[in-house]
LOTOR-251065 format. One record per residue (C-alpha): x, y, z; residue in three letters; residue number from 0; chain. Coordinates in nm, 2 decimals. Example, Ala and Ser with C-alpha at 12.3 -4.5 7.8 and 13.67 -1.06 7.14 Angstrom:
2
1.23,-0.45,0.78,ALA,0,A
1.37,-0.11,0.71,SER,1,A
end
This chain:
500
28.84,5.07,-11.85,UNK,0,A
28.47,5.11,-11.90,UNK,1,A
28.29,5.03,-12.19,UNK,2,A
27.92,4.94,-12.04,UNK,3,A
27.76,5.20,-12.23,UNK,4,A
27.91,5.15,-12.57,UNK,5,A
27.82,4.76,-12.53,UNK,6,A
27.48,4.81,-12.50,UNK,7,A
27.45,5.05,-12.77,UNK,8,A
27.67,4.81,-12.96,UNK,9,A
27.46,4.56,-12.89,UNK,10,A
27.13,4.71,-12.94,UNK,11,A
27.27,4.85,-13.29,UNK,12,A
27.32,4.50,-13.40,UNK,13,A
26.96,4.33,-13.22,UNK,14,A
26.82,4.66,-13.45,UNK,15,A
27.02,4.47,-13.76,UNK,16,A
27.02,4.08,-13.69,UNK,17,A
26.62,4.13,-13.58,UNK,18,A
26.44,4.39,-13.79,UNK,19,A
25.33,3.81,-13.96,UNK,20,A
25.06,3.85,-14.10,UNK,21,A
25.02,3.77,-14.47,UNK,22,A
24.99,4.10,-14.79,UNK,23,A
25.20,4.20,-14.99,UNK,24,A
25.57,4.40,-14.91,UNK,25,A
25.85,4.48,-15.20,UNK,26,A
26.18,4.50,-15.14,UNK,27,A
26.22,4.88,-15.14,UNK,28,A
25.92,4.90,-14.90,UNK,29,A
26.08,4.69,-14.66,UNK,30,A
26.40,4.88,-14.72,UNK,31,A
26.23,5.17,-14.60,UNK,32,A
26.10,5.04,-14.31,UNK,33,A
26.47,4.93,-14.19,UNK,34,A
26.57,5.34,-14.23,UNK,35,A
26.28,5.46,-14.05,UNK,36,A
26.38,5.22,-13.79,UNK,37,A
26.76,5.30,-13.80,UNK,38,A
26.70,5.64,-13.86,UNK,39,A
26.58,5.66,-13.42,UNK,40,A
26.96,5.65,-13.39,UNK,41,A
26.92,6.03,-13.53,UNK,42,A
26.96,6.03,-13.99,UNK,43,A
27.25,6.19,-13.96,UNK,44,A
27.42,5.85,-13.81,UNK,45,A
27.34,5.63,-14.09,UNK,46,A
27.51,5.67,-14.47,UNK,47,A
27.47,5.40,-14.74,UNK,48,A
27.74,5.35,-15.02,UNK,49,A
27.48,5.23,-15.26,UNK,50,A
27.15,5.15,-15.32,UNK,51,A
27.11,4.87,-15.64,UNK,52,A
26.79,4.76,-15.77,UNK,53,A
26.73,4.46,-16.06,UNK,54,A
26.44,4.28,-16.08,UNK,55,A
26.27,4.27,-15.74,UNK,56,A
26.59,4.24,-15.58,UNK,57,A
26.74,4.52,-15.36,UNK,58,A
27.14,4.52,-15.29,UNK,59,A
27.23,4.73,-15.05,UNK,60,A
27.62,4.82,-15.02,UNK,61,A
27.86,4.98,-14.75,UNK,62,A
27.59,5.05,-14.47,UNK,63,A
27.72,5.26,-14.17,UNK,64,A
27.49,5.30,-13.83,UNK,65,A
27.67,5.49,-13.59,UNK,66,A
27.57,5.57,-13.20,UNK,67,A
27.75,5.80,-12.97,UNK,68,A
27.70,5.97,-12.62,UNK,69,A
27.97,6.17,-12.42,UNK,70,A
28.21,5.86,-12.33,UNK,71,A
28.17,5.60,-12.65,UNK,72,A
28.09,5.61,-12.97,UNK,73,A
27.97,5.27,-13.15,UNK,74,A
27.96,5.18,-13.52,UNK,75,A
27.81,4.86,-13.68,UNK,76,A
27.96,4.79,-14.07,UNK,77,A
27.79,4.58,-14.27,UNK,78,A
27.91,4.52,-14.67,UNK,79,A
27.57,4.35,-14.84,UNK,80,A
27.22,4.38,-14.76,UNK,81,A
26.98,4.21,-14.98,UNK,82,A
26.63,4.18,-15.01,UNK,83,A
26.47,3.96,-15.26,UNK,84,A
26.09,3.97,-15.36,UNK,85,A
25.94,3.64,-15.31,UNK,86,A
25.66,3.48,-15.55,UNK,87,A
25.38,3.47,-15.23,UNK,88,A
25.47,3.89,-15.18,UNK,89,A
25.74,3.85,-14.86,UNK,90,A
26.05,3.97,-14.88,UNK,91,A
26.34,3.76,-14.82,UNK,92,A
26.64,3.92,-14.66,UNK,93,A
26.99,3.82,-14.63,UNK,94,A
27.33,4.00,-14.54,UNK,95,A
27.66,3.92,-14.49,UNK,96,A
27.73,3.61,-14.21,UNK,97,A
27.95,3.87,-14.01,UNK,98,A
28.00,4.23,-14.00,UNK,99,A
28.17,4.37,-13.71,UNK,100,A
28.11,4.67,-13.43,UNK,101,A
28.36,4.89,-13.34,UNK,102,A
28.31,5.07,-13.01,UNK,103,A
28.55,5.39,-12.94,UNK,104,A
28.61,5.52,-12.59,UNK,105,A
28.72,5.87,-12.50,UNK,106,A
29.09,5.77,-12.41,UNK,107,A
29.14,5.64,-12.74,UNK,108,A
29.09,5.28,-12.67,UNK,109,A
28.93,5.05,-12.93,UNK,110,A
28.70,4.75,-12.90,UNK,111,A
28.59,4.55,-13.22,UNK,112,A
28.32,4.31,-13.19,UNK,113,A
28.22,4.08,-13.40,UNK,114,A
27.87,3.94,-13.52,UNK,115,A
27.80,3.66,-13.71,UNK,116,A
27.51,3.37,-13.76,UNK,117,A
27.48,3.04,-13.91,UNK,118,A
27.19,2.93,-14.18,UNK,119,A
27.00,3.30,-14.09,UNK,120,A
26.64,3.28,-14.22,UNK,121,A
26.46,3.62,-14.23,UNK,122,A
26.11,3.65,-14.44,UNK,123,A
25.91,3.98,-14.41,UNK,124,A
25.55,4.01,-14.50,UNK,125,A
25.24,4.19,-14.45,UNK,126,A
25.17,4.54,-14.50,UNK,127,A
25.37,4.89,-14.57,UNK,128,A
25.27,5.02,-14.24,UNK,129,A
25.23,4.70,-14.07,UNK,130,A
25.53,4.44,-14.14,UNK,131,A
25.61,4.13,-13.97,UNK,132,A
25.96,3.99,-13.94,UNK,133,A
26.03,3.60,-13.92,UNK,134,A
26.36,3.52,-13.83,UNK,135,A
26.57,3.19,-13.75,UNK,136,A
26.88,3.10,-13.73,UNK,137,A
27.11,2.82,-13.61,UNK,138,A
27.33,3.04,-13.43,UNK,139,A
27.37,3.43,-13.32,UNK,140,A
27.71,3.49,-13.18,UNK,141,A
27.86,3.87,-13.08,UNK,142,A
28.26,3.79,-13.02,UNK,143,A
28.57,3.98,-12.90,UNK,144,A
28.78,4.03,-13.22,UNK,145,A
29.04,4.25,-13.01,UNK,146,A
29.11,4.58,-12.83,UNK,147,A
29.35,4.82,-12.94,UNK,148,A
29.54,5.06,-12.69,UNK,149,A
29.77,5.28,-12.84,UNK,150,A
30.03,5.04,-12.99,UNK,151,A
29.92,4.76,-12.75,UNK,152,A
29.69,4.51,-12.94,UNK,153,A
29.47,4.28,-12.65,UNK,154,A
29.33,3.95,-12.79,UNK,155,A
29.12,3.68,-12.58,UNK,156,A
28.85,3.46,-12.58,UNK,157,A
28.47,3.64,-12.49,UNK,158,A
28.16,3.56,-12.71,UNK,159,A
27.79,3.53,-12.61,UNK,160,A
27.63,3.30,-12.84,UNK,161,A
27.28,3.20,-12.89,UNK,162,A
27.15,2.91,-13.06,UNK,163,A
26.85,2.76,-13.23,UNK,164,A
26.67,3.10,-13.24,UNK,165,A
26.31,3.13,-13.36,UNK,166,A
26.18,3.50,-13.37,UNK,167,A
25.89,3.71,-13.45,UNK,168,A
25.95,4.11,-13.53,UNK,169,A
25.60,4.30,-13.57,UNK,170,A
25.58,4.68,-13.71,UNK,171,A
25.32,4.90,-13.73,UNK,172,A
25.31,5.26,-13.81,UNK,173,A
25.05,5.53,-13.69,UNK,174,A
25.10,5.83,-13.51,UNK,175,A
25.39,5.65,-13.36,UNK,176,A
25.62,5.30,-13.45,UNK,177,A
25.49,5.00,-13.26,UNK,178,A
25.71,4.71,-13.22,UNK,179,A
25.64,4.37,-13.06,UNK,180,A
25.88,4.11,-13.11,UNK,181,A
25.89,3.74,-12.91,UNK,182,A
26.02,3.42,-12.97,UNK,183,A
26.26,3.13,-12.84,UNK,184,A
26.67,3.08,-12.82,UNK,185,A
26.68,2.70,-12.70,UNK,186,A
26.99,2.77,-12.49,UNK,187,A
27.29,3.01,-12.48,UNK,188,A
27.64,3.00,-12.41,UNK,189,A
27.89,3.23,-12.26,UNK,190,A
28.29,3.23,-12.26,UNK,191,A
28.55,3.44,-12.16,UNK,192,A
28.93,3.33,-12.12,UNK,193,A
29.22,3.59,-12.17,UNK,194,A
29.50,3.69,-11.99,UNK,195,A
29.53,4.03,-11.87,UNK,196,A
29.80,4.25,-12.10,UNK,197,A
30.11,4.33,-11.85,UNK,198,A
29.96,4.12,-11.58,UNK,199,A
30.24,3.84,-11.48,UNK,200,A
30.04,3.53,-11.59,UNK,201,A
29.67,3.72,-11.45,UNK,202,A
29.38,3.54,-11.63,UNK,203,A
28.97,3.56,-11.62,UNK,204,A
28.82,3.25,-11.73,UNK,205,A
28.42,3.16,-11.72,UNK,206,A
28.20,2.98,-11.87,UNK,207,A
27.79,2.90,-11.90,UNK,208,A
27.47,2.82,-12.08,UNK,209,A
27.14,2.88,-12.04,UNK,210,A
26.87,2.67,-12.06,UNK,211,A
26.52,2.70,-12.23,UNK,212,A
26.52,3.12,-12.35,UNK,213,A
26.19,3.27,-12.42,UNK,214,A
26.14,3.65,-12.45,UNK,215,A
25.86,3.88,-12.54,UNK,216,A
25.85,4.25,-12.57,UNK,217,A
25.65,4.57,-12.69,UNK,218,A
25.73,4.90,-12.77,UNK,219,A
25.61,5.25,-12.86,UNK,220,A
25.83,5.50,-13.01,UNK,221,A
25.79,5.86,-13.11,UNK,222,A
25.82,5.94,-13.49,UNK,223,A
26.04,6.21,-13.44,UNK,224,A
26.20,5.99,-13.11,UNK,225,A
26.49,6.17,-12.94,UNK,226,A
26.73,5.94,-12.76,UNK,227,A
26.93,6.20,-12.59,UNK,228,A
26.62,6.30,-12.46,UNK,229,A
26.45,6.04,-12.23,UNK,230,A
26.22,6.28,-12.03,UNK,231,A
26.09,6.42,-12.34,UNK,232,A
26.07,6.09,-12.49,UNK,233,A
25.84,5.93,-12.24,UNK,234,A
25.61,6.26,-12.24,UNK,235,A
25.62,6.19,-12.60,UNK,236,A
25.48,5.85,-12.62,UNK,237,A
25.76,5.61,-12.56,UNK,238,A
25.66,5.31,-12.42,UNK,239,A
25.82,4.95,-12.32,UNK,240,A
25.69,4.62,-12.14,UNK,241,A
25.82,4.28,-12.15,UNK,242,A
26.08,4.08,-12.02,UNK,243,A
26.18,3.65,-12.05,UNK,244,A
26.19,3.32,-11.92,UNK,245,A
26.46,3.10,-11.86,UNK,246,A
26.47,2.75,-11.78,UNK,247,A
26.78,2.69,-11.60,UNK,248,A
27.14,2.82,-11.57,UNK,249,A
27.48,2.71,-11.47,UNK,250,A
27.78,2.92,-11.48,UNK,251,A
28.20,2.87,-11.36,UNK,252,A
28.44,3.13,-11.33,UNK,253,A
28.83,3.10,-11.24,UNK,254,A
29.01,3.48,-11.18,UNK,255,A
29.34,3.56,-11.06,UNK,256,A
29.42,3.97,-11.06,UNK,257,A
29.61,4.17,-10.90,UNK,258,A
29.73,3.89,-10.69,UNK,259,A
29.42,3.74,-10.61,UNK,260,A
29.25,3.37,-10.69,UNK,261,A
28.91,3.27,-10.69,UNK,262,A
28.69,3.02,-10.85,UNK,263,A
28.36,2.88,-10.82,UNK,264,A
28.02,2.82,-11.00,UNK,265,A
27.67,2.92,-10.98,UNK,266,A
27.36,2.75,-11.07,UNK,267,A
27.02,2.83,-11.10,UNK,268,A
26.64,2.72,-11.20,UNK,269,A
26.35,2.87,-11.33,UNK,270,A
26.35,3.24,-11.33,UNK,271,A
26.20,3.55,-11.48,UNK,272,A
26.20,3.92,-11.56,UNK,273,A
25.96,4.18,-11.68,UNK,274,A
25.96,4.50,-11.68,UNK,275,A
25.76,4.83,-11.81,UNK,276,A
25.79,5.18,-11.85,UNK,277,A
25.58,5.46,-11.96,UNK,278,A
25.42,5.77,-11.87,UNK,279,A
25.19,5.68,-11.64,UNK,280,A
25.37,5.35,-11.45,UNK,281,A
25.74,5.19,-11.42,UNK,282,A
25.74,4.88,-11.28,UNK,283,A
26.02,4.60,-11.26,UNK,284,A
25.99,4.24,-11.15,UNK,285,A
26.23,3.93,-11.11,UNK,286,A
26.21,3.62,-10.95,UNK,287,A
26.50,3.35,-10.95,UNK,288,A
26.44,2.98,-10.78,UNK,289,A
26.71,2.72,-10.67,UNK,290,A
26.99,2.94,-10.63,UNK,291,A
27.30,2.77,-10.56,UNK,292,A
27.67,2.97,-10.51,UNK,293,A
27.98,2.80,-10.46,UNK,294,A
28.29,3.00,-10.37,UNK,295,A
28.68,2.96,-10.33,UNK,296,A
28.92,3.27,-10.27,UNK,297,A
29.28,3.28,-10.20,UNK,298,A
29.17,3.61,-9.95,UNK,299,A
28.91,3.39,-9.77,UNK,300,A
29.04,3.05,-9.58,UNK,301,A
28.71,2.87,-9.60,UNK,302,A
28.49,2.73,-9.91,UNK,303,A
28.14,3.00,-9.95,UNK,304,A
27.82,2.80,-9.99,UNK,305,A
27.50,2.92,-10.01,UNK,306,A
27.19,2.82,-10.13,UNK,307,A
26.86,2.97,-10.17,UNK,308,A
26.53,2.82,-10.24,UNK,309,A
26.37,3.14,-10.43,UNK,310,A
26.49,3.48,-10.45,UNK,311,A
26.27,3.77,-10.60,UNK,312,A
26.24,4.17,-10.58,UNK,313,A
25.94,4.40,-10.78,UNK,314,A
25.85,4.71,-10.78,UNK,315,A
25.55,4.98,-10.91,UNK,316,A
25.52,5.33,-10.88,UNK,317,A
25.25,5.53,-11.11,UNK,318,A
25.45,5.82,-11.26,UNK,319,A
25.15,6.01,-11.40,UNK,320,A
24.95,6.30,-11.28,UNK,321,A
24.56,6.14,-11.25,UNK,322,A
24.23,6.20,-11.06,UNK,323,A
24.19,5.85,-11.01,UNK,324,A
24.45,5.65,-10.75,UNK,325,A
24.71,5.42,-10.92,UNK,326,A
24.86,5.05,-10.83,UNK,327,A
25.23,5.10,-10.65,UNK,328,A
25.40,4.81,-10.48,UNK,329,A
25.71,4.69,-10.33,UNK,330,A
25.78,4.35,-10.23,UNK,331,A
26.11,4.13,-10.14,UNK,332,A
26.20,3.72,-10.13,UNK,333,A
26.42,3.53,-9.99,UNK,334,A
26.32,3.16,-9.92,UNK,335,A
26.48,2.96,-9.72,UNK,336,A
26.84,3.04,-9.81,UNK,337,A
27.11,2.84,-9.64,UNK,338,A
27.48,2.86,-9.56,UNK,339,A
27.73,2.59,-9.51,UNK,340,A
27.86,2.47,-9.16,UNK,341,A
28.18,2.57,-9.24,UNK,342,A
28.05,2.91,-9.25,UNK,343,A
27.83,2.88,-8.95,UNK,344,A
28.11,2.79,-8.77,UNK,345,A
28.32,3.08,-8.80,UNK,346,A
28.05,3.25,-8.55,UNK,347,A
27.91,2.98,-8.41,UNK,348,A
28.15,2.71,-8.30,UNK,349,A
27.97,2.56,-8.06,UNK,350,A
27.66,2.54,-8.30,UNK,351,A
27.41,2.74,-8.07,UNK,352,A
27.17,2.90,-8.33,UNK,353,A
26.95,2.77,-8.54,UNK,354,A
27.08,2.63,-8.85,UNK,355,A
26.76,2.61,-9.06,UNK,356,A
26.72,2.74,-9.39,UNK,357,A
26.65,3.16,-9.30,UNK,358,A
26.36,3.32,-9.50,UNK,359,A
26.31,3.70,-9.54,UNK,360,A
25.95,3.84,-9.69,UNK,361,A
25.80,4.14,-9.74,UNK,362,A
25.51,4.27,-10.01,UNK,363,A
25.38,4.66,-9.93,UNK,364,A
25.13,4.78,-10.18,UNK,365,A
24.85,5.04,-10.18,UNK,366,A
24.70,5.32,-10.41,UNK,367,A
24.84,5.67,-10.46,UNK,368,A
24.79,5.94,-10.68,UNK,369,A
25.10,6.08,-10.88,UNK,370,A
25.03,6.45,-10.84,UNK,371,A
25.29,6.55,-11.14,UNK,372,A
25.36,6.40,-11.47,UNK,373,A
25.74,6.27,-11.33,UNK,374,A
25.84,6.27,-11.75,UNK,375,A
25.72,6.59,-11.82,UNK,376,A
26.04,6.83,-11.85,UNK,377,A
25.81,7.10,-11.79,UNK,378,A
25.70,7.01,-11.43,UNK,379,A
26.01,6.86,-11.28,UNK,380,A
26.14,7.20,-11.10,UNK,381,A
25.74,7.19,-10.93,UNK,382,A
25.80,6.84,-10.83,UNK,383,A
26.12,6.86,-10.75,UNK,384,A
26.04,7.17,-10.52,UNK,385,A
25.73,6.97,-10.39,UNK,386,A
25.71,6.80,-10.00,UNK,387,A
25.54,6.50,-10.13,UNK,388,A
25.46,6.43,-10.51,UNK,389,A
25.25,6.16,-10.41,UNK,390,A
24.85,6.20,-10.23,UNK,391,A
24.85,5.83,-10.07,UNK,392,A
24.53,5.66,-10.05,UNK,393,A
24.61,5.36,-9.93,UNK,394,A
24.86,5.13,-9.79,UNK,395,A
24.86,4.75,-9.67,UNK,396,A
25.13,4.49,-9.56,UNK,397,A
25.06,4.21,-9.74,UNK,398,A
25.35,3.98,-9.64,UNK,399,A
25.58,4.04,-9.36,UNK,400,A
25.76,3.69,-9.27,UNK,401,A
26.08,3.69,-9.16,UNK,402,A
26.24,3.35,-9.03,UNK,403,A
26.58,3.31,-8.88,UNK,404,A
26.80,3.21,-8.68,UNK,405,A
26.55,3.01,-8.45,UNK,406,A
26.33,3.33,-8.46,UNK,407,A
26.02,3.44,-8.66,UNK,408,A
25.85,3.75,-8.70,UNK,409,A
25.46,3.75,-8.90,UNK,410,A
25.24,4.07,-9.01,UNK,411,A
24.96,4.23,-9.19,UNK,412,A
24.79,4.51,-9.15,UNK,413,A
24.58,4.76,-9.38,UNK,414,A
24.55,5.16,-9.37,UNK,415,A
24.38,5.47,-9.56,UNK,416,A
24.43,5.78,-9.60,UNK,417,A
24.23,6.14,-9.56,UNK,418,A
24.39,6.38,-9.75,UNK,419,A
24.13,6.63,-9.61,UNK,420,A
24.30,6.62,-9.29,UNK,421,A
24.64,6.70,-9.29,UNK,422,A
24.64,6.82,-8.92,UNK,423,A
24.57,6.53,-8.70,UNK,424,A
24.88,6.37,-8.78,UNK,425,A
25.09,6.65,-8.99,UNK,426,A
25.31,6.63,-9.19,UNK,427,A
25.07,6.29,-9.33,UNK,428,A
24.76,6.26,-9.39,UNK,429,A
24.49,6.10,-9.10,UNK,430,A
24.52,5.71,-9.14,UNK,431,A
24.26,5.43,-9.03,UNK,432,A
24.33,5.10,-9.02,UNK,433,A
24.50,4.79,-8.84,UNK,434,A
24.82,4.63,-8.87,UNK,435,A
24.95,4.33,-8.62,UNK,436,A
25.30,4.20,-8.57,UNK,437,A
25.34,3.89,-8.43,UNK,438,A
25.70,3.74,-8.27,UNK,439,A
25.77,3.39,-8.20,UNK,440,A
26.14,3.25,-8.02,UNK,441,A
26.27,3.64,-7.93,UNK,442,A
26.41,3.55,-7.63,UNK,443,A
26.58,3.24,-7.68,UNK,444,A
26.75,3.43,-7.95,UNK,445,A
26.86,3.73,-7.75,UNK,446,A
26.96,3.45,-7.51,UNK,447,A
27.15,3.23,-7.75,UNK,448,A
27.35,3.61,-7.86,UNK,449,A
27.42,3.65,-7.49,UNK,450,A
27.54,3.28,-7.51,UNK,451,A
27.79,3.33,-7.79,UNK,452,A
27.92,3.60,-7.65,UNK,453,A
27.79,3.83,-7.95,UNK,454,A
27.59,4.08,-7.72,UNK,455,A
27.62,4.19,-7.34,UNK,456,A
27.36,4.11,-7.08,UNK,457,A
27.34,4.42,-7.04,UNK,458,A
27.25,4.53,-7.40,UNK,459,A
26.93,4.27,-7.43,UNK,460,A
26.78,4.43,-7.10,UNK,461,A
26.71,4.73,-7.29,UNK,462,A
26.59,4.51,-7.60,UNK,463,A
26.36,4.31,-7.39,UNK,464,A
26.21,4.59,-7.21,UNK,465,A
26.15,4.81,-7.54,UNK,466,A
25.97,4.48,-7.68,UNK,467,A
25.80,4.42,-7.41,UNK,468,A
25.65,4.79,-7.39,UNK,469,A
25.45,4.77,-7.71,UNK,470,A
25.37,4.35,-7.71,UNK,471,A
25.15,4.14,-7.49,UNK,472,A
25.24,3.81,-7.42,UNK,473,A
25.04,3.47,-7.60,UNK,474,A
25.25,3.24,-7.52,UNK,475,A
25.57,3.05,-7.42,UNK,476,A
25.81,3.30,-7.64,UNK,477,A
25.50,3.44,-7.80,UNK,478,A
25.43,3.82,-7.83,UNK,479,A
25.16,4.01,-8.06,UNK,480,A
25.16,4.36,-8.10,UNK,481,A
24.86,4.50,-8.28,UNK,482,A
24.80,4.89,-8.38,UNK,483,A
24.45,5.05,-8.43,UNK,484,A
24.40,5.39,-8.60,UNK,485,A
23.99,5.49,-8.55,UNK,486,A
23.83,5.74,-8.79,UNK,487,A
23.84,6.01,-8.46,UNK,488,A
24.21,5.94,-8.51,UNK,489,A
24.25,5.79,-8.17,UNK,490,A
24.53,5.54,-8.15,UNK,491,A
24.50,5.19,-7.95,UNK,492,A
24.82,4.97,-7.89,UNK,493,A
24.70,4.61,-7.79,UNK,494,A
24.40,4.76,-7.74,UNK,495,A
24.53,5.05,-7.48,UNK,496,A
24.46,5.37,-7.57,UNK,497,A
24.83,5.56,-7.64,UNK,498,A
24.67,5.90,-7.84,UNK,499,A
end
């Protein structure tokens, strides 16, 4: 069974709840309001109140419903007592119950009830109607399995996600759309899961970790009349998101035995981050992850995995915006000296011919292009999707190319543009000019060392070595450079001989 879809909406149901500063004056029934504008971008008709109670400057409110469905799940967060209580300096304090649950429906029938609670749960709200800020904290934010219910088969276990020491900021501001910035800290978090599996003969999943050192920042632009089942339309509309987190470090252990299978292991982890955006004119996704370490043991596999990596990291740009003006894209990939154990090594390489130092993969493209539709515009996607190229490319450069294995090594950089008035010279693609070099260090001794193992014929590397040695000029002992030059007349020189 899959229930990723329902979790998140689950989940983002109750961050809507558990985390909805500047200094004014708010009452109770104005801060009220702001939490149904907010929950109301789940569509009105998904939210109903039992009751509404007002004594006082204090404002109880009963029975609250919040519903979110799509095709396979529907979701449904309960919550008994809201309360929000007029303070003497003009905030608004505002508790609720310490849990309320979330029950998630699939299509098949089957249903999951989550659980959220929180320990000692300070939120004080302040400011302005249309411009609110939310201070939360709280000792502890946990979402747990309660159960799952199949037919007359009722599944219990151990899974809950639990964050503690949280300190959080939640800024609102209204205009011609809802602006939200939120940001804060979660001193660590832990994870567990340990059930068995219903029917399955003693079959368990087990795992455990914590995070270290949790800092997260975000903003975001919604539409007042936001669609959800819309994305296209809501991006052309003015939805917009950036931000991402920090951790400090990580360490996680599993132990799983299904369908007659065992493995266990652990992972740990440093410093890493991610951040993201997405709007109408650029989406754009970065992570980087240092001090990797994976350790491995499975009843299918005779040997112990190990690997370690020193860094590991992937981004990406694209504009997605029709403009007169060139945009930023990118694409990069890292992987820093990652290493393997012997044990592994060995399986291959028995008699321990290759080069056993830590391997390291880079590469980092970016350049300038022009987005020639508006990619979230319903309207234009049959033109782009109809078009050869929905980008004009302006420019293009290899920032990084560095790839280091295996006793071999492989460098570049190079640099091109683009004229987009000449699409003949080199058709389908616009006329470059430019540079770009490659140079390759140990090439042989690896094709030799392949030969050696018994990996690759002699007779294979003959053609490998001749193809090299076709487009790369020799600079030293097991030294090659290859270097490409487009000229403005588009006249192409390979290591300096004329090929076009």
């Amino acid at each position: 069974m899959t229930y990723s879809t329902g979790m998140r909406s689950a989940v983002c149901l109750a961050a809507l709840i558990a985390s909805n500063a500047a200094h004014a004056e708010v009452t109770a029934a104005q801060v009220w309001e702001d939490w149904k504008a907010q929950l109301a971008l789940y569509g009105e008709d998904n939210l109903s109140i039992g009751a509404e109670e007002t004594s006082s400057g204090v404002l109880t409110v009963r029975d609250l419903a919040l519903s979110a469905s799509d095709d396979e799940v529907s979701a449904q967060v309960l919550i008994d007592t809201i309360t929000f209580n007029e303070q003497s300096d003009g905030s608004v304090r505002v508790t609720m119950d310490d849990s309320y649950p979330v029950v998630v429906t699939g299509e098949d029938g089957v249903v999951v009830t989550i659980l959220i609670s929180q320990q000692n749960m300070e939120m004080i709200v302040s400011g302005e109607p249309d411009a609110m800020g939310y201070d939360i904290s709280a000792d502890q934010y946990k979402i747990t399995l309660q159960d799952i219910v199949d037919a007359d088969v009722t599944f219990t276990g151990d899974a809950e996600f639990a964050m503690n020491d949280v300190d959080l900021t939640y800024n609102t501001t209204v205009d011609d759309l809802r602006n939200i910035s939120y940001g804060g800290t979660v001193a660590s978090v832990d994870v567990l899961v340990d059930f068995q599996i219903p029917g399955g003969n003693g079959e368990y999943v087990t795992g455990g970790g914590k995070m270290v050192g949790l800092t997260t920042q975000a903003e975001m632009s919604v539409p007042l009349d936001a669609d959800f089942e819309d994305p296209d339309s809501l991006v052309n509309d003015g939805f917009a998101i950036a931000g991402g987190y920090t951790i400090d470090s990580a360490d996680y252990v599993f132990d799983i035995n299904a369908e007659g299978d065992q493995a266990s292991g652990s992972i740990s982890m440093g410093s890493a981050t991610l951040t993201g955006e997405m709007n109408s004119s650029t989406v754009g996704y970065s992570s980087n992850t240092n001090n990797v370490a994976l350790s491995i043991m499975s009843g299918e596999f005779p040997l112990p995995i190990e690997i370690s990596l020193a860094e590991y990291g992937v981004n990406f740009r694209m504009p997605t915006g029709a403009s007169d003006e060139p945009a930023d894209f990118a694409v990069g990939f890292d992987l820093i000296d990652l290493s393997i154990s012997d044990a592994i090594w060995d399986l291959f390489d028995g008699g321990n011919v290759l080069s056993r130092d830590p391997a390291t993969i880079q590469l980092a493209i970016s350049g300038k292009a022009k987005a020639l539709f508006d990619m979230f515009d319903p309207a234009q996607q049959d033109a782009m999707n109809g078009a050869e190229m929905p980008y004009e490319l302006e420019s293009v450069s290899i920032d990084t190319l560095n790839i280091n294995a295996a006793g071999a090594m492989v460098t570049g950089d190079g640099a091109f543009t683009f004229d987009n008035s000449d699409m003949q010279t080199f058709a389908p693609m616009p006329r470059p000019e430019g540079e770009a070099s490659v140079k390759i260090t140990g090439f042989n001794a690896l094709l030799d060392n392949l030969v050696a193992m018994g990996l690759v014929p002699e007779q294979d590397v003959m053609g490998a070595r001749m193809m090299v040695g076709m487009f790369a000029r020799s600079t030293g002992d097991d030294q090659m450079e290859t270097s490409v030059e487009v000229l403005p007349n588009g006249q192409v020189n390979v290591n300096g001989n004329r090929v076009r």
